[in-house]
MARLO-786612 format. One record per residue (C-alpha): x, z, y negated. Coordinates in Angstrom, 3 decimals, always signed. Example, Ala and Ser with C-alpha at 12.3 -4.5 7.8 and 13.67 -1.06 7.14 Angstrom:
<atoms>
      east        up     north
   +12.300    +7.800    +4.500
   +13.670    +7.140    +1.060
</atoms>
This chain:
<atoms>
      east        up     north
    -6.079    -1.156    -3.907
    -6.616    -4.448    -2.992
    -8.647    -5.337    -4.405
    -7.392    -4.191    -8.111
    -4.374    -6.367    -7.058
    -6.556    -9.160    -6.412
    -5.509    -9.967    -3.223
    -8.362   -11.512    -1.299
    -9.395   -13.644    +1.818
    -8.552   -16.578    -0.437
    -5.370   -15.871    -1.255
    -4.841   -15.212    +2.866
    -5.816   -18.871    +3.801
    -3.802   -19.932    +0.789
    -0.615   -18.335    +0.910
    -0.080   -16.146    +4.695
    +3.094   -14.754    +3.474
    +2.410   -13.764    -0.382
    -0.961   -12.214    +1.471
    +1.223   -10.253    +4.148
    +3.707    -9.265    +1.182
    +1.197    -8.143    -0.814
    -0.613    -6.134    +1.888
    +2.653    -4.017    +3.064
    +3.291    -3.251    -0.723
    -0.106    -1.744    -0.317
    +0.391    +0.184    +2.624
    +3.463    +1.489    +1.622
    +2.062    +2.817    -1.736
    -0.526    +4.384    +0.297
    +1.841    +5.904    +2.746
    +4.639    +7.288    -0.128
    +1.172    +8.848    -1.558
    +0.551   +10.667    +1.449
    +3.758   +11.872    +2.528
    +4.136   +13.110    -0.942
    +0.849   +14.641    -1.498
    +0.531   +16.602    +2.298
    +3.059   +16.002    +4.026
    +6.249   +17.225    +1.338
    +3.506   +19.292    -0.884
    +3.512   +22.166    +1.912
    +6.855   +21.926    +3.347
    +9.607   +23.161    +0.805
    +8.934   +26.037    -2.154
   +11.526   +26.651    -4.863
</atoms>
């Protein structure tokens, strides 16, 4: 995922904060994509 954003070791000695930003956006697409694919998928049927 990262690396399709472009964020790279570069842009961490450049810019901490855009690099840290960019990285929990990451992390928190990952983690919505879990809890929605295993964690929500087997808990509630219509």
């Amino acid at each position: 995922m990262a690396v399709k954003q472009g964020i790279t070791e570069e842009l961490k000695a450049k810019d901490q904060m855009a690099w840290v930003g960019a990285m929990n956006n990451i992390r928190h697409a990952a983690e919505e994509f879990v809890f929605e694919d295993i964690v929500y998928a087997g808990g509630i049927s219509k």
